[in-house]
N, C-alpha and C positions, 0 to 999 in steps of 0.2 A: 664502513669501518671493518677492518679484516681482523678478525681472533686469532691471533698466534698462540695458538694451540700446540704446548707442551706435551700434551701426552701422546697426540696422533705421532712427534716427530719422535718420543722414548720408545713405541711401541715399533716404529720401523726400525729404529737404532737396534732396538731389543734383536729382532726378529734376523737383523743381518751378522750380529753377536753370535745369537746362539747355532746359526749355520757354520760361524768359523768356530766355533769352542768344538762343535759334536767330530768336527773332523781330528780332535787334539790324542794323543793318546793319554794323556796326561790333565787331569782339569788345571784351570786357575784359579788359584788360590786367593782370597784377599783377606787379610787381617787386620780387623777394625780394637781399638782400643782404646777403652771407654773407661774414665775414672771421676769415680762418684756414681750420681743414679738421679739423674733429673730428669723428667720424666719427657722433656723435649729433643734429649740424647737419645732417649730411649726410643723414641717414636721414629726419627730420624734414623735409629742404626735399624730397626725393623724393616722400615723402608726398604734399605740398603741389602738387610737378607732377602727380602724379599722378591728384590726386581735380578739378584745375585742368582739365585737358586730357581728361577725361572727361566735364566740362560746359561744353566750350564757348569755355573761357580761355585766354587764351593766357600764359604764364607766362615771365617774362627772370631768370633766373639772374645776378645779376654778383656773382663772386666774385672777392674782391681776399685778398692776402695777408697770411698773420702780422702781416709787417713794415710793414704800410701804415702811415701817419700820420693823423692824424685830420683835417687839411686834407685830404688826399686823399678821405678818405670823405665828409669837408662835401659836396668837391665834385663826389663820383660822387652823390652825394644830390641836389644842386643841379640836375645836369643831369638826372635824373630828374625833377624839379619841373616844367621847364619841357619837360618830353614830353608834348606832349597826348597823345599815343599809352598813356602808362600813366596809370593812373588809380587804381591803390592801390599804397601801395611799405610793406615792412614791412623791420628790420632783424632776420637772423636769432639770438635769442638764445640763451645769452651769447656775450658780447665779452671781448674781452684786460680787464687791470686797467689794462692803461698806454693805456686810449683813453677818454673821458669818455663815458659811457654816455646820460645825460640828454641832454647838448650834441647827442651823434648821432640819438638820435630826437626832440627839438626841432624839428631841423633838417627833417624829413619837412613838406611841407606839408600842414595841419591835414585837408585836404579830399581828404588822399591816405591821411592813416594811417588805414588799415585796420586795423589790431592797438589803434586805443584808447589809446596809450600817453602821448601827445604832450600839455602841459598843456592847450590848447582842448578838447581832448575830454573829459581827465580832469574838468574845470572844468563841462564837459555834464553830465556825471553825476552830479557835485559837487552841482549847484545842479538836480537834475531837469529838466533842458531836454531839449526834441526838437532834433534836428541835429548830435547827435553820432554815435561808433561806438562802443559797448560794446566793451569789450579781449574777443576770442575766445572765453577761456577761461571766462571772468564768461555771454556769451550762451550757450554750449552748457550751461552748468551750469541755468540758467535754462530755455531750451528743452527739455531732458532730462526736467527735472520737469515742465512744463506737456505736455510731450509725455503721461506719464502722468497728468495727472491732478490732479496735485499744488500747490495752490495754496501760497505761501507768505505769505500774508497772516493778521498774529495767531498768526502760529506762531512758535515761538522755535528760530531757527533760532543752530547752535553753530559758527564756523567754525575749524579749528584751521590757523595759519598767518596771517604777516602782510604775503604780500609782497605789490612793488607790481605784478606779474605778475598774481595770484590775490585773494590774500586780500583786501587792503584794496578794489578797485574792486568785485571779490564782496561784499563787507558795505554797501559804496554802493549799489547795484544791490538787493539783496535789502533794506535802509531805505527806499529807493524803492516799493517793491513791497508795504509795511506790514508786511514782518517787524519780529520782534522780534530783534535779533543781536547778540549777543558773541562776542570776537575772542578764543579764546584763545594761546598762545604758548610761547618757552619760558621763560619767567621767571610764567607761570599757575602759582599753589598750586592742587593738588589738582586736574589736571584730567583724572582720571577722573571726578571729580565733577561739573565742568563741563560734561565729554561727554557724560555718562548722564543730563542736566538736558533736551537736544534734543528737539526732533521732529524735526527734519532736522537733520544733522551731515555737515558738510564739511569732508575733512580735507584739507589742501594743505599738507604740514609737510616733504614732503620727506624722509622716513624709513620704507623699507620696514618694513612692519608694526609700526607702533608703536600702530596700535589695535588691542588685542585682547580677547575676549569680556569680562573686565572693567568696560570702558569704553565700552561701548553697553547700554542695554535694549530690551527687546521691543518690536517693533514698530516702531522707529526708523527713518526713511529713513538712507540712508545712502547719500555721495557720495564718491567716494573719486577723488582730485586726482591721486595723486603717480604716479608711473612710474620705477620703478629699476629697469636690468640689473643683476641680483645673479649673479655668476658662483657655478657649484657647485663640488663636491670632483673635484678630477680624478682619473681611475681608469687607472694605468696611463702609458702614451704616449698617451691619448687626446685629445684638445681638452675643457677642461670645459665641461661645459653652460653655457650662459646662459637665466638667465629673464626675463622679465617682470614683477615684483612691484609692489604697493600699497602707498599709506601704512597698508591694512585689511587682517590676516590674515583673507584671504576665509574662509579654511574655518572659523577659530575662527569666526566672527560670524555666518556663513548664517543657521544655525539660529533665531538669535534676534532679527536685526532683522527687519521686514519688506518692504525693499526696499535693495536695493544697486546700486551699479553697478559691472561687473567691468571690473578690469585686467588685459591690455589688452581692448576692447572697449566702452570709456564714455567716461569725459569725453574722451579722446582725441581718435574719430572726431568728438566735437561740435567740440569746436576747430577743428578743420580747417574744416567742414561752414561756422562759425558766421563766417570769417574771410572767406570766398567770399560769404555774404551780405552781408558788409558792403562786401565788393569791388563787388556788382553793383549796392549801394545809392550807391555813389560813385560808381560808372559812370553810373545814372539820374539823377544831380544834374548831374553834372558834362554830362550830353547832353540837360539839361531847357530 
């Protein structure tokens, strides 16, 4: 079984970043914007400073409150548009249910959203056009496999999950590419069956281990999306553990697929890795 190890491939990404940033006269700017304060925003945009400011970026945090209105964020968004000084701006997700989600990353200028999200971009990918940014999560899943090796063309690749995060621009992206791909869900009959049909299976479903040995066969790559703090048994007055888990019972499947990627340690660091490439591709347009 081969480890598709996410960090070896963010740490070359990094490394070929911060050779094009040091020759910039100008840093790249990215502009993350975070409303509320949940502490897995939090952790995730730390992240984000942190793999930022190790190559070179310089990173503006505005964080606005619970209570904000969605004009307010238009137009903390607005006045980020017109900052030549920033040059990719992403909204960190999720949002409240009571702020219009689309409307807010709409509003990111096309040539700023570095996350992919915004319809201009979607529309890029949509229609296989160059000039877009592939949403984060869709290029490190991508990079991951080419990293080893792994071609997806004429493969039938399984993706479980259909958001507009992951799943759906992921099956755009890999139709691009000449896979073959079905989107499974939860309203899929039978999809162990579906799963165990893959060469490649990606699972972005959002549910700690819900694949298990069952629903893979031999030799199967295998990419595993999701990321849950699953808190343990508490023993005592102690604080319970927390873990880090997959949508893939790693240890049921090792065995018997041929390549996986572990959580945490895979798509993860690509995301990140994959969000900063797109930063520094917006930065060279926009300083072309």
């Amino acid at each position: 079984m081969i480890l598709l190890d996410g960090k070896k491939v963010r740490d070359e990404i990094a490394q070929t970043l911060r050779a094009r940033i040091f020759a910039y006269a100008v840093k790249p700017k990215l502009a993350i914007v975070q409303i509320g304060d949940t502490q897995e925003s939090a952790t995730y945009i730390k992240q984000k400073k942190l793999f930022g400011e190790s190559i070179g970026v310089l990173v503006e945090h505005v964080h606005l409150q619970e209570t904000v209105s969605e004009q307010e964020v238009l137009a903390a968004i607005g006045k980020l548009n017109r900052d030549a000084s920033v040059h990719g701006i992403i909204v960190q997700l999720p949002i409240s249910d009571t702020l219009d989600k689309d409307a807010i990353i709409e509003a990111i200028a096309p040539q700023k959203d570095v996350d992919g999200l915004g319809s201009v971009n979607i529309k890029l990918l949509w229609e296989n056009k160059a000039g877009g940014y592939i949403p984060a999560t869709t290029r490190g899943i991508l990079s991951l496999l080419a990293y080893y090796g792994i071609s997806v063309a004429g493969k039938r690749v399984v993706i479980v999950g259909r958001s507009f995060l992951v799943g759906k621009p992921t099956a755009l992206a890999l139709l691009n590419a000449d896979a073959t791909v079905t989107v499974a869900h939860s309203k899929t009959v039978n999809c162990s069956e579906v799963t165990r049909s893959a060469d490649i299976l990606i699972i972005a479903a959002g549910k700690p281990h819900f694949i298990q040995k069952d629903d893979v066969r031999e030799g199967q790559i295998v990419i595993d999306v999701g990321i849950t703090a699953v808190t343990g048994e508490k023993l005592n007055d102690e604080v319970a553990e927390v873990t880090i888990t997959g949508d893939v019972h790693f240890d049921d499947v090792k065995d018997i697929v041929g390549a996986i990627s572990p959580v945490p340690g895979g798509v993860g660091p690509m995301t990140v890795a994959s969000l900063f490439q797109n930063l520094v591709s917006a930065y060279e347009r926009q300083n072309s």
